[in-house]
C-alpha positions as CSV (number, residue, x, y, z in Angstrom):
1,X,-38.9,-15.9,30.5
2,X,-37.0,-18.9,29.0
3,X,-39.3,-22.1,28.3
4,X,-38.3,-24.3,30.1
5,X,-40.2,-26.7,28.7
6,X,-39.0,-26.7,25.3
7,X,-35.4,-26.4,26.7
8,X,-36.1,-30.1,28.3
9,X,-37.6,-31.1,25.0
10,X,-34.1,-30.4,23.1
11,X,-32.5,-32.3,26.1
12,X,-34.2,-35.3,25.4
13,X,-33.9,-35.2,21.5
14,X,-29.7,-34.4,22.1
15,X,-29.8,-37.6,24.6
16,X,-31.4,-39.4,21.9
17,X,-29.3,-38.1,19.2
18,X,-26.2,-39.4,21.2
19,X,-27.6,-42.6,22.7
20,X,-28.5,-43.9,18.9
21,X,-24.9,-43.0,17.9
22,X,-23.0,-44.9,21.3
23,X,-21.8,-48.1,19.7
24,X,-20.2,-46.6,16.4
25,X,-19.1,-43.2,17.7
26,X,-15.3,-42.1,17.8
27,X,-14.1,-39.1,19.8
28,X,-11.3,-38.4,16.9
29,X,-13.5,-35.2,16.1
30,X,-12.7,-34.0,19.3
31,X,-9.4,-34.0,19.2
32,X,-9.3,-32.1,15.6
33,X,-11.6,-29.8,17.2
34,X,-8.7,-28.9,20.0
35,X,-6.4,-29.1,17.3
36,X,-8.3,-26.1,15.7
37,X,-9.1,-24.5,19.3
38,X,-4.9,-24.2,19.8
39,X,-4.1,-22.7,17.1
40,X,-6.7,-19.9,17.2
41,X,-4.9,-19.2,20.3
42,X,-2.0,-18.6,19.3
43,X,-1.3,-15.5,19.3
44,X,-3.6,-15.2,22.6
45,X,-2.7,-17.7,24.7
46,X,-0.6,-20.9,25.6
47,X,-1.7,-23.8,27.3
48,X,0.4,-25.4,30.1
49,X,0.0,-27.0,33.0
50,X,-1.1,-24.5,34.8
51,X,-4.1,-23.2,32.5
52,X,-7.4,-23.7,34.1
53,X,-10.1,-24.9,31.5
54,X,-13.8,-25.1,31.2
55,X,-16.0,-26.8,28.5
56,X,-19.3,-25.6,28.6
57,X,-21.5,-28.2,27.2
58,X,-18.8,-30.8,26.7
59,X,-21.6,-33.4,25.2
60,X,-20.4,-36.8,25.6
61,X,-16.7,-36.1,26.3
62,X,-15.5,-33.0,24.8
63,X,-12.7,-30.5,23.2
64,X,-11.2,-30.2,26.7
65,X,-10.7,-34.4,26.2
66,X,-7.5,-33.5,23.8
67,X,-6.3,-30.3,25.7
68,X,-3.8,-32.4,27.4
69,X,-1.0,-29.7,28.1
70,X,-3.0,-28.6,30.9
71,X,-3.5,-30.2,34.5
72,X,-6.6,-28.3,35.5
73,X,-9.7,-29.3,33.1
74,X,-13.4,-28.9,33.9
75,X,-16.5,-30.0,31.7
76,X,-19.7,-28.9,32.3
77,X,-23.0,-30.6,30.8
78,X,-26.5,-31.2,31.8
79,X,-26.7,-34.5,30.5
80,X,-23.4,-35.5,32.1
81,X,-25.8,-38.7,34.2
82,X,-26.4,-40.2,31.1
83,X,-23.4,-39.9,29.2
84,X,-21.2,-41.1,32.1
85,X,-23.4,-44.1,32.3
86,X,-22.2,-45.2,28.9
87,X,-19.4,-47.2,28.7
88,X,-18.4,-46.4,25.1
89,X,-18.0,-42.6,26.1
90,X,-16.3,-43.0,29.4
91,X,-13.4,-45.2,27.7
92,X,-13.1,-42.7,25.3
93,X,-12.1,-39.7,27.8
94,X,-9.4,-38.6,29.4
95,X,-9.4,-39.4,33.3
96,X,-8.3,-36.2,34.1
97,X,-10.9,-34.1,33.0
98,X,-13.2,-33.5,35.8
99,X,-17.2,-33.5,34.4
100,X,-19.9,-32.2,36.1
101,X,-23.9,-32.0,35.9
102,X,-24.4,-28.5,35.5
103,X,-26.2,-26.4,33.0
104,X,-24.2,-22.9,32.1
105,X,-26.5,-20.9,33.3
106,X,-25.6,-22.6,36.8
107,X,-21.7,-23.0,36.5
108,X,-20.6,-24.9,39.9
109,X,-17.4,-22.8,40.2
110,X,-15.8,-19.7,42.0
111,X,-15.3,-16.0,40.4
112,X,-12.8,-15.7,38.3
113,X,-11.3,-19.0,38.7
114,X,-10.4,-20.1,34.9
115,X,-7.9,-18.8,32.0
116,X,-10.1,-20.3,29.2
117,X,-13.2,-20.8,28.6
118,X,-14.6,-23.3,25.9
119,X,-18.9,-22.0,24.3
120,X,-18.7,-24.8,21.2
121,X,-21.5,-24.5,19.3
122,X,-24.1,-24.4,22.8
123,X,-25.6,-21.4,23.3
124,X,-28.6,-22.5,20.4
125,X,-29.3,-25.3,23.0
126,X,-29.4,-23.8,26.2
127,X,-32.6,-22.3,28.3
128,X,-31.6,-18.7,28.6
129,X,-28.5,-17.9,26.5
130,X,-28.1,-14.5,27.8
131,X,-27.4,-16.0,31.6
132,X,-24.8,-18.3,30.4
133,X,-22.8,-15.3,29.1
134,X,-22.9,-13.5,32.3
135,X,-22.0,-16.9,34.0
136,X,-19.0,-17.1,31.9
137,X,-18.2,-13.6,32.8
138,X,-18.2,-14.3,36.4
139,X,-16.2,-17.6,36.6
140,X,-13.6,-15.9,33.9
141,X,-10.5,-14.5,35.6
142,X,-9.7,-10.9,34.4
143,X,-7.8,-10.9,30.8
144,X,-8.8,-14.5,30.5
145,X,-10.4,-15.5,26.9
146,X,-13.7,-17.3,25.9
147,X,-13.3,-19.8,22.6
148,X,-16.8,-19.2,21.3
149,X,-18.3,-20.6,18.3
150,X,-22.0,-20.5,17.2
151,X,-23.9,-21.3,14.0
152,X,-25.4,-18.6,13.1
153,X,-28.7,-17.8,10.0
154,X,-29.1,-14.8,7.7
155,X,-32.8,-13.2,8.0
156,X,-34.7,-15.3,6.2
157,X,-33.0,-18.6,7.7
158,X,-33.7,-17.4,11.2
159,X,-37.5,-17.1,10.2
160,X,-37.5,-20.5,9.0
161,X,-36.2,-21.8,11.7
162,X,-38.2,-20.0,14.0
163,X,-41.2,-21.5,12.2
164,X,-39.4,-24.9,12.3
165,X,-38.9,-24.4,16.6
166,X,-42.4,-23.8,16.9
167,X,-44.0,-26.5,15.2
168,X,-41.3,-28.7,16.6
169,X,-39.6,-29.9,13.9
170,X,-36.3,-28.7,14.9
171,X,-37.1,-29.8,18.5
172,X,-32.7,-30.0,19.3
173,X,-32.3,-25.8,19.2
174,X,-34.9,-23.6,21.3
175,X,-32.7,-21.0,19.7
176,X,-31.9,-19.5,16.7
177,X,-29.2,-16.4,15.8
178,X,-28.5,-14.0,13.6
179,X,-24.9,-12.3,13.5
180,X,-26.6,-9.0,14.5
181,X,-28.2,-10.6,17.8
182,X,-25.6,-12.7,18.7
183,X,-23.4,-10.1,18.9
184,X,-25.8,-8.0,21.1
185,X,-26.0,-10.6,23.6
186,X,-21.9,-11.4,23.5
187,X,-21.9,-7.0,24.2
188,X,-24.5,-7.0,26.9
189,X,-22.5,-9.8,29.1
190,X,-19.4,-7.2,28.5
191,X,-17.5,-9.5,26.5
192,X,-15.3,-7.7,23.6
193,X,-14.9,-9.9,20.6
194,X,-11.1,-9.4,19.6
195,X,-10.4,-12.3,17.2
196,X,-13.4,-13.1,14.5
197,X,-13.4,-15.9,11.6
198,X,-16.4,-17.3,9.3
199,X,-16.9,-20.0,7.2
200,X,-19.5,-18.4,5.1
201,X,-22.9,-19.2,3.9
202,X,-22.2,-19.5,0.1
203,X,-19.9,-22.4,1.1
204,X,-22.4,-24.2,3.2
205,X,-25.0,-23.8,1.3
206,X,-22.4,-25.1,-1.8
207,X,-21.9,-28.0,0.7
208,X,-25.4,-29.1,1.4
209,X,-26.7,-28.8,-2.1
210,X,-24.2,-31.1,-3.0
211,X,-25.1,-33.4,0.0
212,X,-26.3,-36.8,-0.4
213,X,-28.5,-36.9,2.1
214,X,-32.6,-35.8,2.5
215,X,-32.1,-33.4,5.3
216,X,-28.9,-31.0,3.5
217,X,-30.9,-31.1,0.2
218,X,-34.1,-29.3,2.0
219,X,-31.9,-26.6,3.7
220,X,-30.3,-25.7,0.6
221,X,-33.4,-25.7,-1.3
222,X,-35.0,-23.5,1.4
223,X,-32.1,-21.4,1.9
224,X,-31.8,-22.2,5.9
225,X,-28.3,-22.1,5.6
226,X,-26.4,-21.6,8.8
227,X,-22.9,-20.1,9.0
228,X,-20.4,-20.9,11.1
229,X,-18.6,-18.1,13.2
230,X,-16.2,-18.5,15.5
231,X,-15.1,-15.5,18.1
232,X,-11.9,-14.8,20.6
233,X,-13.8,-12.4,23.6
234,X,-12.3,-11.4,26.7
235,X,-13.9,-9.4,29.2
236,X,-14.3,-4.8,28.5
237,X,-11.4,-3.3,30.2
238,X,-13.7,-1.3,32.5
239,X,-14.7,-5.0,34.2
């Protein structure tokens, strides 16, 4: 069973995390964030106005801020109370988008209702990953596509971790994933993935052993380098 109290743990050290940042943050990452999102597409599909769009886990505004081609955009986020309470993210957003407080595994929409669904880097800080894939799968319309990125850790990185989760000192990711398990769990929710890209851990590890600061120089020294993957899925054809 998930734990949910180390779940609400991670939700108070990600409110934190944002709150400290509210006066100097710029939502400019965002919108190269959507810039990347569009073109992975591509070949896949083409936002217009009529594309329906969920973010799950949009944090304090989100991808689907800069998706602006479409008319129908949703944002999903447990924290959505507090970040709509701060004036330096609302101003940021686009009016449009439509946010709700919701966690994934509890997605306040109908069966397949949307044409593209938005997992940025989340599933490491939800309660029970595994749920919020099937939700996905049951709010995605038929031949619809998930954008789905994830960090994921090589063996001993995911041990590390692990030992980092349980003493707390990671206290923003209940969960940790290797390639290998996170693909499991994108199978066992019926998702194919049909579009794949990496950025490699050589290159992050390159990255934060170069880093200035405290917390990039320990992870390359320990080798808890994460990498980076980003999928395409849509739903088996036998669903």
């Amino acid at each position: 069973m998930p734990d949910k109290t180390r779940w609400s743990l991670a939700q108070e050290y990600e409110k934190n995390w944002w709150d400290k940042r509210s006066n100097n943050i710029d939502f400019e990452f965002y919108k190269s964030f959507a810039s990347e999102l569009t073109e992975y597409l591509n070949d896949f599909l083409k936002i217009d106005r009529s594309t329906k769009i969920l973010e799950i886990g949009s944090g304090a505004g989100g991808i689907v801020t800069y998706l602006k081609n479409s008319d129908h955009r949703y944002a999903v986020d447990p924290l959505e109370d507090f970040y709509s309470s701060v004036p330096e993210f609302v101003n940021q957003r686009d009016e449009s988008v439509q946010y709700f407080k919701a966690m994934g595994e509890e997605l306040p929409f109908e069966n397949d209702f949307f044409d593209l669904i938005i997992v940025d880097n989340v599933l490491d800080h939800c309660d029970d990953p595994p749920k919020v894939m099937l939700e996905a799968k049951r709010v995605l319309k038929p031949g619809a596509v998930v954008y789905f990125k994830q960090n994921t850790y090589h063996l001993w990185g995911t041990t590390v971790r692990f030992l980092m989760e349980k003493l707390l000192i990671d206290k923003g990711h209940p969960h940790t994933f290797t390639k290998s398990n996170l693909r499991k769990l994108i199978d066992s929710a019926d998702f194919d993935i049909v579009k794949k890209n990496r950025g490699g851990y050589l290159e992050t590890w390159k990255k934060e052993f170069a880093s200035t600061t405290l917390k990039d120089k320990i992870k390359a020294v320990l080798f808890v380098t994460r990498d980076k993957v980003t999928y395409l899925l849509k739903l088996k054809s036998n669903n």
